[in-house]
Each structure stands twice: as C-alpha cells, then as structure tokens.
C-alpha positions as CSV (number, residue, x, y, z in Angstrom):
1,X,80.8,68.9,4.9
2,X,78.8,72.2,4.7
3,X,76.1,72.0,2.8
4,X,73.6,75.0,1.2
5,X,70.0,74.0,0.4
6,X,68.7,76.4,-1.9
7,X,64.9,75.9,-2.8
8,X,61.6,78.4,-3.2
9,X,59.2,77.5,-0.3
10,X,60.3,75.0,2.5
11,X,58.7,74.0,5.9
12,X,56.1,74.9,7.2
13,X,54.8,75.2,4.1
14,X,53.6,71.5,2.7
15,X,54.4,70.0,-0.5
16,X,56.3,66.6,-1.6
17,X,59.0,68.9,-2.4
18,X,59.4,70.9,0.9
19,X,58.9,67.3,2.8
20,X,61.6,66.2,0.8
21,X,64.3,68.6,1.4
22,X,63.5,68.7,5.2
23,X,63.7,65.1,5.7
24,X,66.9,65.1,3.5
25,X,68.1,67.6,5.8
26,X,67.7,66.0,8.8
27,X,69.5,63.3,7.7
28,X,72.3,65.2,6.7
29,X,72.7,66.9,9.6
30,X,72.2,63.4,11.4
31,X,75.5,62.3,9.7
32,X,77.4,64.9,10.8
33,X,76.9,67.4,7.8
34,X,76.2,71.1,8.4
35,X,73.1,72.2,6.3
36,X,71.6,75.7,6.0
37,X,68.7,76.4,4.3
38,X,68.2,79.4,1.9
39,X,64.4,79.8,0.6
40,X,61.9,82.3,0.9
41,X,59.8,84.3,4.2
42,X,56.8,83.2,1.9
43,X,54.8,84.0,5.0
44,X,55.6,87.3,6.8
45,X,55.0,86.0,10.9
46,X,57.9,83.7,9.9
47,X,61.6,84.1,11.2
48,X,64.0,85.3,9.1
49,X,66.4,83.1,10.3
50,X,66.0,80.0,12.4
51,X,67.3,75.9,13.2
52,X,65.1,73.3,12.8
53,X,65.9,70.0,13.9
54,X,69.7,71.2,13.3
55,X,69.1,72.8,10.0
56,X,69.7,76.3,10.0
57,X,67.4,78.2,7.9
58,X,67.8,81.6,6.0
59,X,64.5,83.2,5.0
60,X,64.6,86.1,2.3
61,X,61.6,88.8,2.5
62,X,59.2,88.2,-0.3
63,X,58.4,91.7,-2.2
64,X,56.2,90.7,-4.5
65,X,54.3,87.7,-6.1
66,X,53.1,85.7,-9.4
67,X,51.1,83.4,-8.8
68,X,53.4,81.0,-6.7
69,X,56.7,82.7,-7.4
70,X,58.2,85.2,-5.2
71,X,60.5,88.3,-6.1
72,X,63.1,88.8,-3.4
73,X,65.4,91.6,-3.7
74,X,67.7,90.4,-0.9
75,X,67.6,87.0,-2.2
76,X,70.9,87.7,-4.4
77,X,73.0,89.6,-1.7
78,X,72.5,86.2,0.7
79,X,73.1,83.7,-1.9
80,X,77.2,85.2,-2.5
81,X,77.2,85.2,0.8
82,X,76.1,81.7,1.7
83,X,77.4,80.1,-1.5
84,X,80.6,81.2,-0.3
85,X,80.9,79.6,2.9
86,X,79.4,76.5,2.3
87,X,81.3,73.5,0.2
88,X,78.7,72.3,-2.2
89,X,75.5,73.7,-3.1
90,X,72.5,72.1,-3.5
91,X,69.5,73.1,-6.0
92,X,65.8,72.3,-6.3
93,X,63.7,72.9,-9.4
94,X,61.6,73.9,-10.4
95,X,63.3,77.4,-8.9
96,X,63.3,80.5,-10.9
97,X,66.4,82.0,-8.7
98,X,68.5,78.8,-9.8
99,X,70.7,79.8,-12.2
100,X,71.9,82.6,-10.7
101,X,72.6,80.4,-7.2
102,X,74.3,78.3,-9.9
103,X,76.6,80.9,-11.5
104,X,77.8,81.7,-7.9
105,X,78.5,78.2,-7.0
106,X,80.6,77.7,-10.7
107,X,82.3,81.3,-10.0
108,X,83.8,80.7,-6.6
109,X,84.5,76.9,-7.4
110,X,81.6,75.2,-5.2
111,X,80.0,71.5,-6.5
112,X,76.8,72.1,-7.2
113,X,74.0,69.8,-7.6
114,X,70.7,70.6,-9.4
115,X,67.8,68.1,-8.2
116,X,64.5,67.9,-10.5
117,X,61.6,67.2,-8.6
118,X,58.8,68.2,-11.2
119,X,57.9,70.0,-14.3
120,X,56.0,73.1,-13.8
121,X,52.9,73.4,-15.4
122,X,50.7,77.4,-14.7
123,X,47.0,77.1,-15.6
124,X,45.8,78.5,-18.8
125,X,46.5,82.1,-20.0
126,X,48.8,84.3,-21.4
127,X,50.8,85.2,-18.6
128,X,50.4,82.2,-17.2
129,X,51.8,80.7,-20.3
130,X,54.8,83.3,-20.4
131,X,55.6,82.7,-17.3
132,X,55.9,79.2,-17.6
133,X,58.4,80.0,-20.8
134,X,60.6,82.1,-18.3
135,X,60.6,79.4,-15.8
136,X,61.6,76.6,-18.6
137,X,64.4,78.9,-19.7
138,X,65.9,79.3,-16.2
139,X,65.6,75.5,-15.8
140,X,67.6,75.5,-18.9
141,X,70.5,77.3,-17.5
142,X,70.6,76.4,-14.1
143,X,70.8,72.1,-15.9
144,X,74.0,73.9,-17.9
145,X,75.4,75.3,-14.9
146,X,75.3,72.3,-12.6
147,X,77.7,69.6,-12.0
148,X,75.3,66.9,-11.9
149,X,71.6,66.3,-12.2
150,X,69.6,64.3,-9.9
151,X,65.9,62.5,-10.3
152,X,64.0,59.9,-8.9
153,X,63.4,57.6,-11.6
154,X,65.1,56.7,-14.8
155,X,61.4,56.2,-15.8
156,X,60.8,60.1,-14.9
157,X,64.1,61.1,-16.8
158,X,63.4,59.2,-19.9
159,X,60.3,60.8,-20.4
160,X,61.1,64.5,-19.4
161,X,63.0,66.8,-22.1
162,X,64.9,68.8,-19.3
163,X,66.5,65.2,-17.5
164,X,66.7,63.5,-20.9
165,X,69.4,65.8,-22.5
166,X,71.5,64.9,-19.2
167,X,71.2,60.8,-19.2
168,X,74.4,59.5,-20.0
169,X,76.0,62.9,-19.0
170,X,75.8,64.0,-15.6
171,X,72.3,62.8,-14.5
172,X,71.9,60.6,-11.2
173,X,69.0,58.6,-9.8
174,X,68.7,58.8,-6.2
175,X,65.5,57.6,-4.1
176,X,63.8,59.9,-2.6
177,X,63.4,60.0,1.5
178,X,60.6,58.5,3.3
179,X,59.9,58.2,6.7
180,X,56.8,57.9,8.8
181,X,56.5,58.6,12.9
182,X,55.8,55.5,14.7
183,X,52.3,55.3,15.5
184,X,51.0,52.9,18.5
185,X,48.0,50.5,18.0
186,X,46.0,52.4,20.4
187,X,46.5,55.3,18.7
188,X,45.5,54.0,15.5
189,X,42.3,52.5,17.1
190,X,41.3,55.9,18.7
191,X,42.3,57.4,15.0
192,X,40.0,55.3,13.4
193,X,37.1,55.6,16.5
194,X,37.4,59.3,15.7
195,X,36.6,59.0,12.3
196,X,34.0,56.6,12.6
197,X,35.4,53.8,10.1
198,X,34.6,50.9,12.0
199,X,32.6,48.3,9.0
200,X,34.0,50.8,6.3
201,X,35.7,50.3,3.5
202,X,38.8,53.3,3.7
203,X,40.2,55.1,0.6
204,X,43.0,57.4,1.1
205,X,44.4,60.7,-0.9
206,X,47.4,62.5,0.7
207,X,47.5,65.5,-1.2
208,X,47.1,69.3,-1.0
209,X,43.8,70.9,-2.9
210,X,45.5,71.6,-6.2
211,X,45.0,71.4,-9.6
212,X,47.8,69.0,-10.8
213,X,46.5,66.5,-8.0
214,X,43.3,65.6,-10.2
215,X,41.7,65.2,-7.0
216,X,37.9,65.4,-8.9
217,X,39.1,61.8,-10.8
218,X,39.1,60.5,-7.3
219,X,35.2,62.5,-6.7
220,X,33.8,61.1,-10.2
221,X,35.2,57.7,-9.0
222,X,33.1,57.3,-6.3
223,X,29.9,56.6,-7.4
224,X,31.3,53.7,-9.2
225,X,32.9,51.8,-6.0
226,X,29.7,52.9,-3.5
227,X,28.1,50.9,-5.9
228,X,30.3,47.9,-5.1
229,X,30.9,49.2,-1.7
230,X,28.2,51.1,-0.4
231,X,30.2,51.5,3.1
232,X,33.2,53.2,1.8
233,X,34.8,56.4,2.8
234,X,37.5,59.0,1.7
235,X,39.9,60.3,3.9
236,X,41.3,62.9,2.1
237,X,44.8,64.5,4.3
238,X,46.6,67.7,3.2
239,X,45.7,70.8,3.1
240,X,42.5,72.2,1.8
241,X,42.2,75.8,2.7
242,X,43.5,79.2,1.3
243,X,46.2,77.6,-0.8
244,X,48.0,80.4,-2.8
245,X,47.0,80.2,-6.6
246,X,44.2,77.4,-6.4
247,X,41.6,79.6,-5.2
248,X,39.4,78.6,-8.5
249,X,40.2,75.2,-8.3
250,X,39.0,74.7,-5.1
251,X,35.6,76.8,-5.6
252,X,35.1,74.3,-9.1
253,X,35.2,71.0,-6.7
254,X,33.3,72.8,-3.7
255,X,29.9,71.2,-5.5
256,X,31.2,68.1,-5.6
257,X,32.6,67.5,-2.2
258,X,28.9,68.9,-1.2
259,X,27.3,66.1,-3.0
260,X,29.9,63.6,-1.6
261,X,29.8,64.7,2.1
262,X,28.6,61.9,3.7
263,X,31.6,60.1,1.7
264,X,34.2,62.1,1.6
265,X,35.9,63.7,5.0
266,X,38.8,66.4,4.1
267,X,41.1,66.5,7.6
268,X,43.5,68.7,6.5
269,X,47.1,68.7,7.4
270,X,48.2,65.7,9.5
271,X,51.5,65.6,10.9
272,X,53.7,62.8,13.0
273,X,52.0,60.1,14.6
274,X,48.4,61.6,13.6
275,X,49.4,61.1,9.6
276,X,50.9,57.7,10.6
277,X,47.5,56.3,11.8
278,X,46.0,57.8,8.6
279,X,48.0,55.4,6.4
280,X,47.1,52.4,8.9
281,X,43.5,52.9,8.9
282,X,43.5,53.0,4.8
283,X,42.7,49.7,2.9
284,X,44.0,51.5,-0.7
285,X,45.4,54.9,-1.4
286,X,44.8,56.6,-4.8
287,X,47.0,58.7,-6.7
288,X,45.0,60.9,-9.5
289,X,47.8,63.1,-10.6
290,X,47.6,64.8,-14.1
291,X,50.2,66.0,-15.2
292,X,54.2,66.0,-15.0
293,X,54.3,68.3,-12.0
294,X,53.7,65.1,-10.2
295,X,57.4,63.3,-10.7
296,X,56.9,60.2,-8.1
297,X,54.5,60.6,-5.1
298,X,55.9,60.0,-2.2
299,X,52.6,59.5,-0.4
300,X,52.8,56.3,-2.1
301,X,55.9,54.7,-0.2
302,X,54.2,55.7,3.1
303,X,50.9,53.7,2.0
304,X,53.0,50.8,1.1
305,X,55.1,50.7,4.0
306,X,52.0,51.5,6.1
307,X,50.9,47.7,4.3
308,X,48.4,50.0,2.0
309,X,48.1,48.8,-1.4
310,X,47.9,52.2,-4.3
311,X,46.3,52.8,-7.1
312,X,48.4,54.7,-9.1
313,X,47.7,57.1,-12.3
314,X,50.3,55.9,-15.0
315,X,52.5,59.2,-15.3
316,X,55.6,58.4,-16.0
317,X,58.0,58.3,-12.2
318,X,54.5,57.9,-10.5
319,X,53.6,54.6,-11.7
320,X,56.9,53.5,-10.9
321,X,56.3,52.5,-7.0
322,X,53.5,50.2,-8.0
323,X,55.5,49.4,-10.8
324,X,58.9,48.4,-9.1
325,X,56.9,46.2,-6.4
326,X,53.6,45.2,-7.5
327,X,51.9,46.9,-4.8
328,X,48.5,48.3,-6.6
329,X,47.3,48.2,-9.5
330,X,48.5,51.6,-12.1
331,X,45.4,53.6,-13.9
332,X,45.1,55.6,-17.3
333,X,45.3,59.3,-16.6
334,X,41.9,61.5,-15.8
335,X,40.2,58.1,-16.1
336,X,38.0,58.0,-13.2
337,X,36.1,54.9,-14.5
338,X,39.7,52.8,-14.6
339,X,40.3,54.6,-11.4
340,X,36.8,53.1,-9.3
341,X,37.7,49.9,-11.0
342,X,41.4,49.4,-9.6
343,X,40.0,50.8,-6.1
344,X,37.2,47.9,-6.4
345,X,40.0,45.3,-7.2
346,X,42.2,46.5,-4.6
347,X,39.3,46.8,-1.7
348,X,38.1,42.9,-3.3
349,X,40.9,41.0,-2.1
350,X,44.0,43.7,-0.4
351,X,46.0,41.1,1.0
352,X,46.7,39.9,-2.5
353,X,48.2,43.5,-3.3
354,X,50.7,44.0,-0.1
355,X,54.1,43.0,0.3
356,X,57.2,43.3,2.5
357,X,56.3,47.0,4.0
358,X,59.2,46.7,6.0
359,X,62.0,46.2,2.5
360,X,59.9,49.1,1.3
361,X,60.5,51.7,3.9
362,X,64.2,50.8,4.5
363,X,64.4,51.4,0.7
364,X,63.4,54.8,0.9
365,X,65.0,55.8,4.2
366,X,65.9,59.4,4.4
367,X,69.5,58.2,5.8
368,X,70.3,55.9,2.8
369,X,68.9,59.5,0.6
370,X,71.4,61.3,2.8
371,X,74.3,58.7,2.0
372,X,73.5,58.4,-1.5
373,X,74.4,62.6,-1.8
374,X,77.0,62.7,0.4
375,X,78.8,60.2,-1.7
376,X,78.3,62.2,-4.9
377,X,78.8,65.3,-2.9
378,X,82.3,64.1,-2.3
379,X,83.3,62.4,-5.4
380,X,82.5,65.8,-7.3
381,X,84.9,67.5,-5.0
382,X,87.3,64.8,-5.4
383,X,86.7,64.9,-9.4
384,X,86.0,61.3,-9.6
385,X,82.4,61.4,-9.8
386,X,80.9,58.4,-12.1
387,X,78.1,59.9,-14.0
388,X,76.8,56.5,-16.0
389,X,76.5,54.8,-12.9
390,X,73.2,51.7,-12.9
391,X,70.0,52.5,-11.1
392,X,70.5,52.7,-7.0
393,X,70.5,49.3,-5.6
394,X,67.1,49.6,-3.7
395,X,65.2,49.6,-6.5
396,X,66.5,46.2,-7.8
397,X,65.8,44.7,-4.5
398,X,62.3,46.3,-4.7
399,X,62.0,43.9,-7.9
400,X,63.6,41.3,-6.3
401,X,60.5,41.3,-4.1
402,X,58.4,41.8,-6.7
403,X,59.2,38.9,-8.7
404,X,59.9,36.8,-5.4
405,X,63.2,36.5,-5.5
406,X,66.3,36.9,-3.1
C-alpha cells in the first residue's frame, strides 16, 4: 500500500509527535508499505527531498513564519501531486494545511485518516489567541473531511471537544509506537560514570524546554525531595537550546536552573543507545505537563519499559500509562508539592512501583502501531471499516497486569 504522511515538522526536528510518525514509518515501511513523507524544510541546510530509513521524504520551502507555523507556497502544488499517487493519506494535527490535504484526498477518492496527537495551546495575546481560533477552525474541517479519526486514549477523547464529537462515529484508538535502542550494561555503567550518579538518587524529565512541559513544577519540587534525599539528581534529556517560540520561557527558568545547578544537569538531545542508558540509570521519571497539548507522553512507556516507575500529572491521556498499569503514582496539575511527594514515594521503596517492562514495551511496539493502521487502512478501502470497535487489546492486557491477572 502507498502511503502519504502529511504532518508540519518531522525529523530531525524533536517532538513526541515527529518521534511518532518516524517510528510509525519505519514500521510501515518494515511491512512492506511504501511511505513518503510530506512536511515542511523548517530548516533551510535541509534536503528538499530525501529517504530515511526507507521513508521517502518531501520537504516544502518555508516562506514565512508565526510563531511555530510555517507558510509554504509550494506546499499546495505537492500535496495534488502526492495525494494522487499514493492510496491513503494520512494526517497529523494539529496541522494548519490539513484540510486542504483533506479535500484532495476526498476529491480524487483517497482514505484518509486524520490522527490527533494534541490540542494547541499559543501563549497569551491577541494574535496569539487569533491564531489559535484559525488553527481550531481548520481542525474543525480537516475532522469533517476525514474518514476516520484516530487517538491514543479513550480517556484523551472523552475529554477533548474536537475527538468527543467523533466517539461512536468514526473515531479509533490506536497505541502509540514505542521503541528504545538496546543499550549494553557497560554502556549504561560508563553512562552513569559519566554523569557521576554513583550513591544518587536519579530523577528523570525527557522533554524539550517548552512551556506546555511545566518543566518549573519539576524545579519548585526539588527542594522538597533534597530534603528527604539530599543526594538526588535531575537528568533532564531533550533539547534546551534556541527552540523556536520558547525563547521567554526559557530566559523565565534560566534563574532557577542557576539556583539548582548542582542538582539539576540539562544534557540535551540523546538519541539511540545514549537515550536508552538515560532511562536505565533513572530510579523515577516525572511528567509535569500543563496543559492538553500534552495527549499521552510517550517518554513514559520508555521509563516503564526501561523498569522506571513515573510520576505522572493527571491530564487526561497522560495519566493513563500509570493509570492502565499501576506503574507510578499520578499528581494534580502545576502542584509541585504533590509532585516532590509522589517522587519521594516512588524513590522510598521503587521496586514496589515496577512491573512486567517487558508486556509494556511489546504493548507499544511500533510494528503492532503499524498493523493496527494498516488494518484500518484497508478496511476503509474495502468499505467495511468498524468504527465502534472496543479499546485495542494491549491495553486490557496492560490491566491484566495491573490487577494480576492472566
């Protein structure tokens, strides 16, 4: 089957979105798909056109900016183009050029398939907010335009206008892909001789330096569990630097990583078996999220099937991991105080927190993500697609587990 990703920003650029459609692709292509990517050249010294890993990928010139959109002129041009010779077309909101994507794929008689990974949420200000309004309304008619709808979570859905209207409709829930590089012992033991966290008590954030993360719940949380656990450290992965539209965010926390140096290490991007040993060395990994632009977190299923416990902020879809296996303990949101006390309960006795890693990372395996849409894929070209169809069988097994049973 040829299949057309269509999405803003993909790799190298680092999100949980971006991650997510690369390691869906791969997989695709793994079982014998064909997948081209359409997204922007967000960053000029990029290819316009390139294969990765067997995904071919179509960058459009960006003209101009807002914030983190992009206007591309030749963006439309491509899309009739590529819609046409692929067999299903695949979306990723939030997008603002969906819709239009859309209207090609319904106008020459393509499937297409809208995934939801996240509200968007702009900072304050009028622009900001109109924006945000413009963005809403293209969500709107891309959702009218699709064939089907696909989330994470019911939990997510239930609790989000856009995926509500769908449930019942044409809404799927489809785990997301997770996959780690196998790491050797030796090179989590250099990892953690690197870092110096021998005696230390390791907390974890995997995250980029943005506003949404509510990485400053995690900063005000600290004083709390040095007092507990004077030896602890924060490993904080992702990146940190020059991140397009959270230039003021980052200057706002500069003070506070300052005051929390000795504490707190930010490492930046890790990749393959480097981001592997991260999750090993960790004895809890917190999730501070604040708002609905967080949908999941898939950081969390590589904690857990790292054998990290999480502390979780209770967004709706977030606290779900913790949630389906009862590995962690779930937090109010922007409460650093029931933050520092989960992480104390978590550091206080961890092996009480983990579970089977091993049923959690075959639960989230980018090839049964990959197998999940290629069976909706082909049941919306055959017309028999079942849209009220019970939460994917993973999850019930992750409950299974939770509850001990079999």
């Amino acid at each position: 089957m040829k299949i057309l990703e269509v999405l803003t920003y993909y790799r190298p650029w680092v999100s949980g979105l971006t991650i997510y459609v690369e390691r869906l692709s791969r997989a695709l292509v793994r079982q014998g798909h064909e997948v081209t990517v359409l997204t922007s050249q967000y960053d000029p010294s990029l290819p316009r056109y390139a294969v990765m890993d067997g995904v071919k990928v179509v960058r459009i010139p960006v003209a101009y900016r807002v914030s983190k959109g992009v206007l591309m002129p030749g963006f439309g041009p491509m899309a009739w183009k590529l819609v046409n010779r692929h067999e299903v077309v695949h979306l990723h909101l939030p997008q603002f050029d969906a819709p239009g994507v859309a209207l090609r794929g319904r106008l020459l008689h393509k499937p297409v398939v809208l995934t939801y990974h996240c509200d968007l949420q702009l900072p304050a200000g009028l622009f900001n907010r109109v924006a945000d309004s413009v963005v809403q309304v293209q969500n709107r008619l891309a959702g009218a335009l699709a064939d089907a709808v696909v989330t994470y979570t019911r939990d997510y859905a239930e609790n989000t206008p856009f995926l509500r209207q769908y449930m019942g409709k044409k809404l799927h829930i489809i785990p997301p892909p997770v996959e780690l590089t196998p790491c050797e012992d030796a090179e989590v033991a250099a990892f953690r001789a690197r870092h110096g966290l021998a005696g230390k008590a390791v907390i974890g954030i995997s995250a980029r330096l943005a506003a949404e993360k509510g990485i400053e719940v995690l900063l005000k949380a600290l004083p709390e569990v040095l007092a507990q656990h004077p030896n602890a450290v924060v490993l904080h992965a992702g990146p940190y630097k020059e991140i397009v539209g959270e230039e003021a965010y980052a200057a706002r926390l500069e003070p506070l990583f300052q005051q929390h140096a000795a504490h707190y290490k930010r490492l930046g991007t890790l990749l393959g078996a480097e981001l592997t040993a991260f999750y090993r060395s960790l004895d809890v990994l917190c999730i501070c999220s604040l708002n609905s632009t967080e949908s999941f977190g898939l950081v969390q299923i590589e904690a857990m099937s790292s054998g990290v416990p999480v502390a979780a902020c209770a967004l709706p879809g977030v606290r779900q991991p913790v949630t389906m296996t009862g590995m962690g303990e779930i937090t109010a949101v922007a409460d650093h105080h029931a933050l520092a006390q989960a992480i104390n309960r978590i550091l206080a006795d961890k092996a009480a927190y983990q579970r089977d890693a091993r049923l959690i990372a075959d639960s989230f395996s980018p090839d049964q993500t990959a197998a999940a849409y290629g069976r909706l894929f082909a049941a919306l070209q055959q017309g028999q697609v079942d849209h009220n169809a019970p939460d994917p069988p993973a999850y019930e097994r992750l409950r299974q587990m939770r509850d001990g049973r079999k």
